[in-house]
Backbone bond lengths (Angstrom), bond angles and torsions (degrees), N, CA, C in turn:
res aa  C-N    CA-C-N  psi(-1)  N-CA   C-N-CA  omega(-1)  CA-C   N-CA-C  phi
1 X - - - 1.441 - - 1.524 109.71 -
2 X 1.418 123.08 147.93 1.578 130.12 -153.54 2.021 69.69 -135.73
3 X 1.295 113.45 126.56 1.677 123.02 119.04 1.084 128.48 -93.95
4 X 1.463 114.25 133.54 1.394 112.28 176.34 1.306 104.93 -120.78
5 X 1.130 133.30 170.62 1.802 149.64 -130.52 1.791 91.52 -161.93
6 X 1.402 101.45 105.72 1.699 103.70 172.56 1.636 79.21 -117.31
7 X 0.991 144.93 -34.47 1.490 131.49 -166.80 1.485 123.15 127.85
8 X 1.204 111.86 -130.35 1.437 120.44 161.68 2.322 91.21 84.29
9 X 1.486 79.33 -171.75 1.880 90.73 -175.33 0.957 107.06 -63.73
10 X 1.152 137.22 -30.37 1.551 136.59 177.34 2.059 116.70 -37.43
11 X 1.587 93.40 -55.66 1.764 119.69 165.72 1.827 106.33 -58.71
12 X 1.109 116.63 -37.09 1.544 124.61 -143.52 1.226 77.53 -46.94
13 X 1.498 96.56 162.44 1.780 126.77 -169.26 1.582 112.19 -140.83
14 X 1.103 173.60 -161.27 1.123 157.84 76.03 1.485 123.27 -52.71
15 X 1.601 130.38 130.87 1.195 94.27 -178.25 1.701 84.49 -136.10
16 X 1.460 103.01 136.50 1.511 129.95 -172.22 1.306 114.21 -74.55
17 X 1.238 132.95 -2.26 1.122 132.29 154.03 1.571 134.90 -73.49
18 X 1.658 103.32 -31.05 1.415 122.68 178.40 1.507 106.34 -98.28
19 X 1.391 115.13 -32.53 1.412 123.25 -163.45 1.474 122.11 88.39
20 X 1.701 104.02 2.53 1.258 116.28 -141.72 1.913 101.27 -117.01
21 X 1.243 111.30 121.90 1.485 105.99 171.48 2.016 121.87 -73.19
22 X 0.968 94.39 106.09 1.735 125.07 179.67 1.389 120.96 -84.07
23 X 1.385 130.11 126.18 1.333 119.42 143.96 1.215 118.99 -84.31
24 X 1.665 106.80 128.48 1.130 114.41 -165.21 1.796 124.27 -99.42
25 X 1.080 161.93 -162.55 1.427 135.87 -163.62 1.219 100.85 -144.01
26 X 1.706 104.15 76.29 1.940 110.63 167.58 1.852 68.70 -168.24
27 X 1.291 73.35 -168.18 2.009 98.67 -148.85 1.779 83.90 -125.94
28 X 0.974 128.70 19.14 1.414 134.45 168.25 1.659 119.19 -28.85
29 X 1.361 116.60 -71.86 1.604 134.35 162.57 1.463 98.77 -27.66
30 X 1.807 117.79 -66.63 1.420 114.54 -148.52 1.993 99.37 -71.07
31 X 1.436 108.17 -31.56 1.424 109.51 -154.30 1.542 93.88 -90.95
32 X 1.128 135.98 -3.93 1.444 132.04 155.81 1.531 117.57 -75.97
33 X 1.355 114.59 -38.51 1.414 93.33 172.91 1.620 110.37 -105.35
34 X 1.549 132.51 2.57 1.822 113.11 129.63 1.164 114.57 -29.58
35 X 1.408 124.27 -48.72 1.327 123.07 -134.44 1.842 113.22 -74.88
36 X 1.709 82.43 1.17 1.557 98.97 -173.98 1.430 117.11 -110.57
37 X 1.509 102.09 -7.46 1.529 104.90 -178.30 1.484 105.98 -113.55
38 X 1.438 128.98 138.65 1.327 143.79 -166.83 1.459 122.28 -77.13
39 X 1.272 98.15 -14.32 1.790 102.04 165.40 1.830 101.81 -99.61
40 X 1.388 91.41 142.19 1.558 105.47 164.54 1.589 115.77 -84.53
41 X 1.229 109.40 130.12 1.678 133.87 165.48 1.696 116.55 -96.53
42 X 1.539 115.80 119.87 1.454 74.11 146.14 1.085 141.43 -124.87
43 X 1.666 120.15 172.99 1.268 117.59 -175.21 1.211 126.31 -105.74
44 X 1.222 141.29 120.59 1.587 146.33 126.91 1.494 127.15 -32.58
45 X 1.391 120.39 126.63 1.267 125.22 145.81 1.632 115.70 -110.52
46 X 1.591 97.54 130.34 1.068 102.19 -172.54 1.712 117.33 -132.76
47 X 1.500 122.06 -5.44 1.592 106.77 175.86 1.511 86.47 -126.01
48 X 1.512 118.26 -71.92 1.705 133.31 178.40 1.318 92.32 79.82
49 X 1.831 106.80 77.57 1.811 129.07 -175.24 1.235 116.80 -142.95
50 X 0.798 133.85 160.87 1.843 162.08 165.82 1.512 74.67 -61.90
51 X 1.512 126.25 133.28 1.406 118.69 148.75 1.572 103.90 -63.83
52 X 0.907 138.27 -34.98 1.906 135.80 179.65 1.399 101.54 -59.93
53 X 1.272 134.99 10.13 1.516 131.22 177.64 1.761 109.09 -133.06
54 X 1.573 107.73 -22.19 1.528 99.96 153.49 1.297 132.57 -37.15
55 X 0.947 113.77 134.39 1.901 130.93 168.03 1.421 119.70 -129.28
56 X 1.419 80.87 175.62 2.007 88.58 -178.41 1.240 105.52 -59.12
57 X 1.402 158.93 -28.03 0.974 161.89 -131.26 1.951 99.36 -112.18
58 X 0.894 98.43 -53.72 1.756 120.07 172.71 1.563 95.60 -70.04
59 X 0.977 161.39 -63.87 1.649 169.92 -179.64 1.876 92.64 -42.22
60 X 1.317 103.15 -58.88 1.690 114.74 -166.36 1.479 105.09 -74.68
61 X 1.630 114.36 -21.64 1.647 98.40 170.92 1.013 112.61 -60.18
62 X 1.861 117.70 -61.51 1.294 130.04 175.62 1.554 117.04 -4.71
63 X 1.575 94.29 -62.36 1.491 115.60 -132.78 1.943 84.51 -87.25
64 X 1.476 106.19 -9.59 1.663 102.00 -175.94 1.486 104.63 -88.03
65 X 1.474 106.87 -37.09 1.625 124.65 173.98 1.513 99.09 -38.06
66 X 0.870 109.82 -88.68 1.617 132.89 160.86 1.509 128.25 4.71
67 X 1.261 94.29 -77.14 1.601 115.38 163.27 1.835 116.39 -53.78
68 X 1.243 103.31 -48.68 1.182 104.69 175.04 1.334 132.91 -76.00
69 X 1.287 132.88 23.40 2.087 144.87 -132.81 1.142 74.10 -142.41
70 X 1.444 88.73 155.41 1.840 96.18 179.76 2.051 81.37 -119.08
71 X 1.235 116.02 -16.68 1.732 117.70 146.68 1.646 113.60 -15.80
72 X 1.148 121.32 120.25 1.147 140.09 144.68 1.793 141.63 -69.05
73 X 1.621 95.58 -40.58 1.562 122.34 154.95 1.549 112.24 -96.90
74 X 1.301 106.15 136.18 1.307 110.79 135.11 1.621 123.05 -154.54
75 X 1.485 98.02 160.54 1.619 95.84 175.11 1.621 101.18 -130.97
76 X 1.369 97.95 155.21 1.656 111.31 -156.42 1.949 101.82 -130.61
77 X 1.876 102.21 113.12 1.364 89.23 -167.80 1.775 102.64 -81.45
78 X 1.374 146.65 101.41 0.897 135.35 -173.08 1.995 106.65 -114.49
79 X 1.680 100.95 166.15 1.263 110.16 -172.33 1.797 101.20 -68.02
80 X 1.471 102.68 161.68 1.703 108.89 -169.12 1.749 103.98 -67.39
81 X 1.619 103.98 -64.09 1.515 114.13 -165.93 0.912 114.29 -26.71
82 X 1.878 130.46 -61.92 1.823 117.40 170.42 1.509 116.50 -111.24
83 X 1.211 119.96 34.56 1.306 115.59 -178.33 1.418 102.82 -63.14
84 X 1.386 142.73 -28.92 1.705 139.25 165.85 1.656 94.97 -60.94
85 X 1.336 122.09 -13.20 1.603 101.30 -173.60 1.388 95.29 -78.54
86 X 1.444 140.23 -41.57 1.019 143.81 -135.86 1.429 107.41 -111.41
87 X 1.205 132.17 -23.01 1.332 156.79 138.42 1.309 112.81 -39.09
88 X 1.227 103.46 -53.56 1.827 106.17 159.41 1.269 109.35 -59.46
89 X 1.144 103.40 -61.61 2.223 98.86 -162.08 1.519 104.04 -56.21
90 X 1.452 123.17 -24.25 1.562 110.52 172.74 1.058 120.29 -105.86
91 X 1.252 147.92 3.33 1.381 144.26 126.20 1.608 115.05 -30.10
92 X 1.198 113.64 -52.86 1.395 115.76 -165.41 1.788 86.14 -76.82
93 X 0.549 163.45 -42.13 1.614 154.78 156.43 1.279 148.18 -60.16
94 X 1.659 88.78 -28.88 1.785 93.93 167.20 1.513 92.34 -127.12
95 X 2.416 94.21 151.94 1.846 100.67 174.86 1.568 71.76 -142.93
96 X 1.311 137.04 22.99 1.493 133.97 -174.22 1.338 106.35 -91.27
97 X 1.657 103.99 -45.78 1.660 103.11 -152.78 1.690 104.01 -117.96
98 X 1.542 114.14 -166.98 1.385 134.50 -158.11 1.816 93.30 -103.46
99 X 1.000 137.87 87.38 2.149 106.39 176.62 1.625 87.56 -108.99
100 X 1.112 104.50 133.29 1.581 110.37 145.86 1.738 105.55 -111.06
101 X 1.242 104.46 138.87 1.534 118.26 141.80 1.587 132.27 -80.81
102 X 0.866 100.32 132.28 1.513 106.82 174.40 1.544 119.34 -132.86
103 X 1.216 125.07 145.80 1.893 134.07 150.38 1.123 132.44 -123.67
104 X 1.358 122.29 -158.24 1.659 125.35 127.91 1.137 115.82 -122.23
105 X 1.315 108.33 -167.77 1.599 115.46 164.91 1.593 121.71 -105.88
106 X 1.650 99.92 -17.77 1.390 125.74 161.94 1.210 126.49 -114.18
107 X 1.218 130.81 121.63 1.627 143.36 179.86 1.654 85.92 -46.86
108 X 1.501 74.05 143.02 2.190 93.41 176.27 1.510 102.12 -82.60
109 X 1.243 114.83 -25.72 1.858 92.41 162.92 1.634 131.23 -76.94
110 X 1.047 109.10 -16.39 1.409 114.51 141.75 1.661 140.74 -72.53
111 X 1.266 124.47 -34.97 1.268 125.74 -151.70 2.165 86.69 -171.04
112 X 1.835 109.58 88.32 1.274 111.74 -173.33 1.426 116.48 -94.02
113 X 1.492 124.80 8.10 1.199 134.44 -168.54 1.510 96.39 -94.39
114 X 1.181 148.31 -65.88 1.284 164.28 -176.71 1.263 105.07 -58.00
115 X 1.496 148.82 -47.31 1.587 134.61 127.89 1.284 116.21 6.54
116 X 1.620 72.36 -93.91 1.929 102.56 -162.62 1.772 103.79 -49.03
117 X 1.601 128.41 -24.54 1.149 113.11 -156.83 1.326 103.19 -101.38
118 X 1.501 116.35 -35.06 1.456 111.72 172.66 1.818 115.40 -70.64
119 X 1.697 118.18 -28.41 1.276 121.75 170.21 1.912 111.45 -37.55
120 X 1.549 94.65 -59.10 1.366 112.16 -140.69 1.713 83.71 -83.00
121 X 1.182 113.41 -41.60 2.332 105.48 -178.72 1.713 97.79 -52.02
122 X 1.599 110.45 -44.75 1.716 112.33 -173.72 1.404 109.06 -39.20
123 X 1.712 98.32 -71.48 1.659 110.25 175.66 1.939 123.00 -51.76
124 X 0.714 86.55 -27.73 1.701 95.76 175.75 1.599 108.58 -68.80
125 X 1.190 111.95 -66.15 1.595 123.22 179.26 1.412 121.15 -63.14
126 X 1.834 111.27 -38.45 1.536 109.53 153.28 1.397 129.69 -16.38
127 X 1.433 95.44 -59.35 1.214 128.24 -141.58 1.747 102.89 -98.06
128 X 1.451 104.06 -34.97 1.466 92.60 160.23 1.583 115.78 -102.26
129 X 0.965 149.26 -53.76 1.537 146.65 141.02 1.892 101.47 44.19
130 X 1.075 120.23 96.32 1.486 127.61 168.03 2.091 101.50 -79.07
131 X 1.231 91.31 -48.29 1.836 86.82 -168.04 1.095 108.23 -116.38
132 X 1.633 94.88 120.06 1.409 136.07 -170.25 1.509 102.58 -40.12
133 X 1.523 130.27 175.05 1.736 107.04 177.93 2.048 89.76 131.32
134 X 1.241 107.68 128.28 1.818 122.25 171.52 1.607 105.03 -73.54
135 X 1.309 114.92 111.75 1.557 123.87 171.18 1.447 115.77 -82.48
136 X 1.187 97.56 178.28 1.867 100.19 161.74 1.580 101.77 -159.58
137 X 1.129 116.96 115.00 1.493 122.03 -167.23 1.554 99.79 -110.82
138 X 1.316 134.14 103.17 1.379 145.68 161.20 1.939 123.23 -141.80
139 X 1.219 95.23 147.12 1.565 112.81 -169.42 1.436 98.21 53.58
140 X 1.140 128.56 43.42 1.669 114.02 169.15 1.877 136.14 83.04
141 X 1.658 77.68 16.50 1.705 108.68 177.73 1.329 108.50 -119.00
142 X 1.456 129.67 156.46 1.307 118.99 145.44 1.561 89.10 -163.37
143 X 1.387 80.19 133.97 1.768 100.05 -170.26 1.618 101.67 -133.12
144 X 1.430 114.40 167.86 1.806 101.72 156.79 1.170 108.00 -47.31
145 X 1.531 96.22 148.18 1.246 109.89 -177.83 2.061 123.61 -68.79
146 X 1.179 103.88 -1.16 1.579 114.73 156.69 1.332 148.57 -90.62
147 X 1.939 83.99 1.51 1.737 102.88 -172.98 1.242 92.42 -103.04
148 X 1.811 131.09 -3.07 1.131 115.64 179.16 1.552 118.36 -121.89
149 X 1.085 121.87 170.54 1.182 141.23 -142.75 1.359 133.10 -143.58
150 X 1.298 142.14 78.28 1.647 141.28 -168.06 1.991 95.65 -78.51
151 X 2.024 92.71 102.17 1.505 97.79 148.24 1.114 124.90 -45.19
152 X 1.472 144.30 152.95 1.467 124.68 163.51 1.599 91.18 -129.94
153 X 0.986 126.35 -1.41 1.577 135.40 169.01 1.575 94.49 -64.30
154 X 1.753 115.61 -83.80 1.106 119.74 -158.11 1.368 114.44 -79.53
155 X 1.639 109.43 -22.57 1.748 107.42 -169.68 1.001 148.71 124.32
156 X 1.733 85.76 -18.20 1.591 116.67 -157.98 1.662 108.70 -127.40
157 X 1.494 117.04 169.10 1.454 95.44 -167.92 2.129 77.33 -114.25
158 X 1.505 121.96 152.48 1.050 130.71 -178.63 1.492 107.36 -123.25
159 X 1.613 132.76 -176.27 1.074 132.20 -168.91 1.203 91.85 -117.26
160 X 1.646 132.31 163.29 1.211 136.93 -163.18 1.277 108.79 -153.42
């Protein structure tokens, strides 16, 4: 299994110089809470973005990452806002492999339970997942990634 790290709130950091919450460009968030589980993963960083600043270009690294793994699983910690965009762009390309998506809605340096819990269901289900197919594992769901859904009313992502 390959995680890869495009960014999004999940990474967010605060940084006291700007006042301003940042994703910052190390895999910090993800390798603190490995750091608690006894099997080794590894991890990739590969955009370290606002999902609202993803592009096709950022979608097509992924999807080169990807192509190139001799990995069968992977799960991808990406930002909420278009993670269905990107979920889309690799569906339409891969019927080979395992992807879950995952986020939060709160940066894990703020709020580490909601990380760690959607991280660790991703890796779990990766890992058992028989049929191949793009997930999206948030608040304690993970369905194809078209059965799900980011409320922006309530906050939360629901099944559809």
């Amino acid at each position: 299994m390959l995680i890869l790290n495009s960014g999004g709130t999940f990474n967010k950091r605060y940084n006291e110089l700007t006042g301003e919450m940042e994703v910052p460009y190390d895999n910090d968030a993800i390798d603190e809470i490995m750091a608690h589980i006894k099997h080794h993963f590894m991890v990739a960083g590969v955009v370290y973005k606002d999902s609202l600043d993803m592009d096709t270009n950022d979608r097509k690294m992924l999807t080169s990452i990807i192509s190139e793994s001799d990995e069968a699983e992977f799960v991808i910690v990406h930002g909420t806002d278009t993670i269905d965009v990107t979920a889309e762009f690799l569906d339409a390309i891969f019927d080979d492999r395992v992807i879950v998506l995952t986020g939060a809605m709160k940066p894990y340096s703020i709020e580490k339970s909601e990380a760690s819990f959607n991280l660790g269901m991703a890796i779990g289900f990766a890992q058992t997942q028989e049929i191949a197919g793009v997930y999206i594992c948030m608040n304690g769901y993970i369905k194809p990634w078209n059965k799900m859904k980011k409320n922006t009313t309530i906050g939360k992502f629901e099944v559809v």
